[in-house]
N, C-alpha and C positions, 0 to 999 in steps of 0.2 A: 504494500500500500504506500501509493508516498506520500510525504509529510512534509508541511512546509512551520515560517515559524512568523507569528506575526507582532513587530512590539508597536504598545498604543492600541488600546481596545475601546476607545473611543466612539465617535459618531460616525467614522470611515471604519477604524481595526475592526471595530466588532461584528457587522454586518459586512466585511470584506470576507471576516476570516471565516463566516457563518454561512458565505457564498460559498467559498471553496470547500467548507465542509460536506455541502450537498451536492458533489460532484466526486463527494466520498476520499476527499483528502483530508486526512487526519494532521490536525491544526492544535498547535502550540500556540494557543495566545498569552501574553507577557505583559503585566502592567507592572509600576509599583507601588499602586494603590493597593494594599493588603486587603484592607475592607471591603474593595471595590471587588476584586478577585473570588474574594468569599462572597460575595453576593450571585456572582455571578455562577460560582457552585449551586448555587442555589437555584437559578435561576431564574433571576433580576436584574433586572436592568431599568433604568432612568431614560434609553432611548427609543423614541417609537420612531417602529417600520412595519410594515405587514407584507407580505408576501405570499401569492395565491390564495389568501384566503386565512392565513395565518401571522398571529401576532410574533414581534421577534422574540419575546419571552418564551413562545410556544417552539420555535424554531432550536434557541439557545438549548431548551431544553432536551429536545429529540435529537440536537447534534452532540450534547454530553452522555446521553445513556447510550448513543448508537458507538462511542469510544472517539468522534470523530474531532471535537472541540475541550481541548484542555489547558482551562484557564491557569498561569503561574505567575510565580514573581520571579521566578529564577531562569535567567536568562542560561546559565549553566545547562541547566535541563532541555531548554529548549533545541541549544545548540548540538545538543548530545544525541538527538533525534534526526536531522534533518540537514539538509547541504543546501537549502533553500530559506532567506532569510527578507522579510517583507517589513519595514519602519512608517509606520502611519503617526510616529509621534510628532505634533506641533511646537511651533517656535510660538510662542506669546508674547504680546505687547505690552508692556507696561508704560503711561506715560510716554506715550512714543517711541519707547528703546526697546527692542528685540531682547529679548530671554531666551540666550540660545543654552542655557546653561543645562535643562533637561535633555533636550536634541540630542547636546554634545556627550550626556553622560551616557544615553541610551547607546550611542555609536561606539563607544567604550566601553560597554558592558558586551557588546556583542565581539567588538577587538575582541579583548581577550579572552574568548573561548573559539574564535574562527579558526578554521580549519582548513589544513588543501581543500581543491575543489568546490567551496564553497560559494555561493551567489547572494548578495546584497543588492533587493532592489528598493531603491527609497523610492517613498510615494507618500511622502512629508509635501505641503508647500513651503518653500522653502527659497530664499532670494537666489538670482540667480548665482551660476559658482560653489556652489554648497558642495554639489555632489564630489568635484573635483577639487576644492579647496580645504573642504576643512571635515568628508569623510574620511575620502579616499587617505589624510595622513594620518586620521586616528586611527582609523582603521589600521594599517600598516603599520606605526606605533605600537601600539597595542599588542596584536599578534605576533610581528617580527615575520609577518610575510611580504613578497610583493606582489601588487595586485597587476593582474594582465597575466604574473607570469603563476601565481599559487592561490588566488582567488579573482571570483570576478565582481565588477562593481557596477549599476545601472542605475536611469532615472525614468520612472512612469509617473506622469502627474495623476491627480484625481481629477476628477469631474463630475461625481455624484451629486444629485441635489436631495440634502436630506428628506426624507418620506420617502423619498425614492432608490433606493440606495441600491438595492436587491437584483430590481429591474436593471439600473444602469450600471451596476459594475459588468452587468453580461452586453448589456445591449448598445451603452456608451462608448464610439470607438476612442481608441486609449492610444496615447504614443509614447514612445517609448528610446530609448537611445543608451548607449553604453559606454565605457572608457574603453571601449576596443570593441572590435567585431564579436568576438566570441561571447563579450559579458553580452550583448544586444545581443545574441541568440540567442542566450539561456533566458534572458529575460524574458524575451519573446515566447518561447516555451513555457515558461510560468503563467503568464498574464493568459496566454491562448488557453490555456483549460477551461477556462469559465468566459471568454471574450473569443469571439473571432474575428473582431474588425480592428485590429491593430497597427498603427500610423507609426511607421520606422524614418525616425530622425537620428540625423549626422552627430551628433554630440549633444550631453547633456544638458547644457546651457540652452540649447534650442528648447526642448522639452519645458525646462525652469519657467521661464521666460514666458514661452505660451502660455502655460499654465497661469502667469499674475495679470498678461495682457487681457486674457479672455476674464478672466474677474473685474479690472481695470475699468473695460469696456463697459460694461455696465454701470458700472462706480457714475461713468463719466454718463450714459444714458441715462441715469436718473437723477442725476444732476443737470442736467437738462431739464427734463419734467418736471423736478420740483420749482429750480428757476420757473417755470411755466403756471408751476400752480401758483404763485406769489402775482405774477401776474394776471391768471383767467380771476384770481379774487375781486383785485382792483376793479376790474370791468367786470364784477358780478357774472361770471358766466362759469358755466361746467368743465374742468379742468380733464375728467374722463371724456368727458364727450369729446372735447379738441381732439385728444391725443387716438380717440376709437375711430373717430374721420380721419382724421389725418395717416392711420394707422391702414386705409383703407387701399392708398398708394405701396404697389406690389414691390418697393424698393426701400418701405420706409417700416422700422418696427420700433417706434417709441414705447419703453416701460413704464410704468406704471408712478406716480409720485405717490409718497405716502409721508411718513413724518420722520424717515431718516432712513437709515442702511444698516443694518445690523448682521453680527455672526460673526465669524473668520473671515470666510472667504472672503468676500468683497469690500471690505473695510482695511484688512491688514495686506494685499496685495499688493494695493501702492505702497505702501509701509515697507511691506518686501523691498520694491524696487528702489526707492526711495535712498537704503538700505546699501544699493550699491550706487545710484547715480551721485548721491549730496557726498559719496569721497571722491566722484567724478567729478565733480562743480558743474555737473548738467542739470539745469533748473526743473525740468520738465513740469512746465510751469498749467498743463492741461490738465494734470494728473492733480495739482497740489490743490487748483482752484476747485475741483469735482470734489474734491475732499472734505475739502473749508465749506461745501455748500451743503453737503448733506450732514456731516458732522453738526454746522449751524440749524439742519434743519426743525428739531424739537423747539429751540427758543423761538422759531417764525410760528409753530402751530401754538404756543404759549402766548406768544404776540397778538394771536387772532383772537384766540380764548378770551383773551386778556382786554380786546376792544368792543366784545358782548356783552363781558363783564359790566365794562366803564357804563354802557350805556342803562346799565340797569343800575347804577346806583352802587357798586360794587367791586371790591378790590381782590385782586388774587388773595393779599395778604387776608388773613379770617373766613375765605372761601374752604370749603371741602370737596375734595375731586377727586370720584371713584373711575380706578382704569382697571377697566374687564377685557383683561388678555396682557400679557408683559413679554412672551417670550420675543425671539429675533425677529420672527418670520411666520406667518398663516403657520397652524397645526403642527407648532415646533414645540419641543420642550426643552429648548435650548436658549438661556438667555444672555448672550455671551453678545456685548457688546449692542445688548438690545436697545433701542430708541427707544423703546416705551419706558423702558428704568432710565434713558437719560434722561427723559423726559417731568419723569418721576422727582428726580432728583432737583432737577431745576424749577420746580413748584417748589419745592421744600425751601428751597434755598431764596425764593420769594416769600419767604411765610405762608402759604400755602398747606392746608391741611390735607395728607393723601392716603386712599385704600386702594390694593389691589387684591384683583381674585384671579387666578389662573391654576383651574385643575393640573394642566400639564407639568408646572413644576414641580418639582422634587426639593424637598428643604424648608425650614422654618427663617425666615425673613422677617425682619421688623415690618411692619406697616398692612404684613399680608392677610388678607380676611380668608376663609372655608367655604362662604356661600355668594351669590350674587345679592339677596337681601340685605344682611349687614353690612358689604362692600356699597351698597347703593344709601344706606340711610343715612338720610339728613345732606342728600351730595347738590352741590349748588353746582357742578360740573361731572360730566359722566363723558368720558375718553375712551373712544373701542380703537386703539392704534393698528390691531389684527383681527383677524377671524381664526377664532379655534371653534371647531365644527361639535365639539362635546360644550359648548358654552350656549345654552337657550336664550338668543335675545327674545322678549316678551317685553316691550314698553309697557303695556295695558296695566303688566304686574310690575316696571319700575315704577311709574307714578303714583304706586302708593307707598314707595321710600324714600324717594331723591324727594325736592323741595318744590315746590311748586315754582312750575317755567323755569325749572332746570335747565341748564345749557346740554345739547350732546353734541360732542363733536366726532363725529363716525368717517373717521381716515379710510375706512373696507366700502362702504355704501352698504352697509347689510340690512337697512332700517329706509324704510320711507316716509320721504320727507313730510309728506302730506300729513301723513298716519299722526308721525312725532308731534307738528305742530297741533293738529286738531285735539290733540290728546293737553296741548299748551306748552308741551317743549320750545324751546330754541332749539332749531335744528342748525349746525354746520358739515362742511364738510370740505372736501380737497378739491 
């Protein structure tokens, strides 16, 4: 049977390694969350994905009793198993500055237990250069091997869109590129078990690269849109409407504006590149402005909030403002970098009173309410920044919590306007 070995079990590792398990490769997954591990014995996990009809908890579990999925912390063990080796761990931003401090320990823990014949393929995003700059010598470090000539070393970006993960690891075509012919042909072999559309690129840097440009690109797309929605407000018109006409010319795909950009992917990309161009002294001055706009964009939807308020007699400060849904992104339970918590936060920081409810996370948080009713009482302001599909909008049943002529300001459109106002809402939106 072969086995491969996966480190970062993650919102990519987990349902990566839970692919290849159903293709009946028995999977060493590696974290160093010990709790995390042990949960994962069990059974649990904090990420939703469903595939054909089954949840990944269901999945996780049929691929531990089937022998094929064995969660560790011990990278030792994993390596002991297997000559095939997969890194899904992320670099993190703090305050603007890359934390490659985990990446680089994972890449050293795998050094030293690598072995002849061994393949390392990263599928971290990662700035460009990574693969060749600062694996390839720990790795080699580490071991006391040389790579090309006693192991091999590749780069495959991701491109799953979480909820989807299952589907697009097989269905997503993937590229791929090596530090020599031969690691790009093992890799290639690795990834084809579960993928057959596989895009062979000349070096890893190509790979890197694409991987932050294709993130970027939308960075900068919905920065655009949002621009647009600052402006369809001005002129009182429909911001989805413009961009759904305009959307309707077969050369043109504008995104959607919402109240920021949240996650990894598309936030920390520029960050990535950023990463290598500012010791370039290349401004890349498209990349920095899409950034500054969506990053600004919570304070703009506060801004509006903020001018409903005024007209009613009313200041943020001593307002109460319930937001129903927090995670990154529609049906995520992922709040990483989420707009709806910057958002959060920048009321606070206005004097602003805030609750949130969102089933989807995992965790005990200050400010966080159990039900939509307690999240809604007494709210002079009600903020849907997402749509999570296990969350019942019912206005009929918020009007008898929130305050009477409550503000909603619905970022999704999942509520009609008519409905809200008749009911005596303030109704906004993007």
């Amino acid at each position: 049977m072969d086995s491969i070995a996966v480190f970062g079990l993650g919102f990519v590792g987990l349902p990566l390694s839970l692919t290849y398990a159903m293709y009946g490769v028995r999977v060493y997954g590696v974290d160093i969350n010990k709790e995390y591990v042990e949960r994962l014995k069990n059974y649990q996990t904090h990420i939703l994905e469903n595939y054909n009809g089954k949840t990944i908890q269901e999945i996780l579990k049929e691929s531990i009793q089937k022998g094929l999925f064995i969660p560790t912390t011990s990278a030792k063990e994993a390596l002991e198993n297997t000559d095939k080796i997969i890194v899904t761990v992320g670099i993190p931003i703090k305050n603007g500055v890359l934390q490659k401090e985990v990446f680089n320990a994972a890449i050293k823990s795998i050094g030293k237990y690598l072995k002849k014949g061994d393949l390392v393929l990263i599928r971290s995003t990662v700035p460009p250069g990574t693969t060749r700059e600062i694996v390839l010598p720990i790795l080699e470090k580490e071991s006391g091997l040389k790579c090309s000539k006693d192991f091999y070393l590749a780069y495959s970006s991701e491109r799953i869109a979480e909820g989807k993960a299952f589907e697009e690891f097989q269905t997503m075509p993937v590229a791929v590129a090596g530090i020599d012919k031969e690691s790009r042909k093992k890799a290639y072999e690795l990834l084809n078990i579960i993928n057959k559309e596989i895009v062979l690129a000349s070096e890893p840097e190509v790979v890197e690269l694409s991987k932050l440009i294709e993130n970027s690109s939308r960075d900068v797309n919905i920065a655009l849109s949002n621009e647009l929605a600052e402006l369809t407000e001005k002129l009182n018109i429909n911001a989805t409407e413009v961009i759904k006409v305009a959307n309707t010319h077969k050369r043109v795909h504008l995104l959607r504006p919402g109240i920021g950009v949240g996650g990894h992917c598309i936030p920390y990309s520029s960050l990535y590149i950023f990463d290598k161009t500012d010791k370039m002294k290349l401004p890349m001055t498209l990349l920095h402005t899409a950034r500054e706009i969506n990053e600004n964009r919570p304070k703009e939807v506060l801004r509006t909030i903020e001018t409903a308020l005024n007209r009613r007699n009313r200041k943020i400060e001593h307002s109460k403002f319930a937001i129903i849904g927090v995670a990154m992104k529609n049906n995520s339970s992922d709040i990483s970098e989420s707009p709806a918590m910057r958002l959060k936060d920048i009321i606070l920081q206005n004097g602003g009173d805030v609750s949130w409810f969102d089933p989807n996370i995992n965790g005990n948080f200050p400010l966080r309410k159990y039900s939509i009713e307690e999240t809604l009482k007494g709210a002079d302001v009600i903020i849907i920044p997402i749509k999570q599909d296990n969350i019942k909008i019912d206005i009929d049943q918020w009007k008898e919590f929130a305050q009477k002529n409550a503000i909603i300001f619905d970022a999704q459109r999942v509520i009609n306007k008519d409905e809200a106002e008749k009911l005596g809402f303030v109704y906004l939106s993007i």
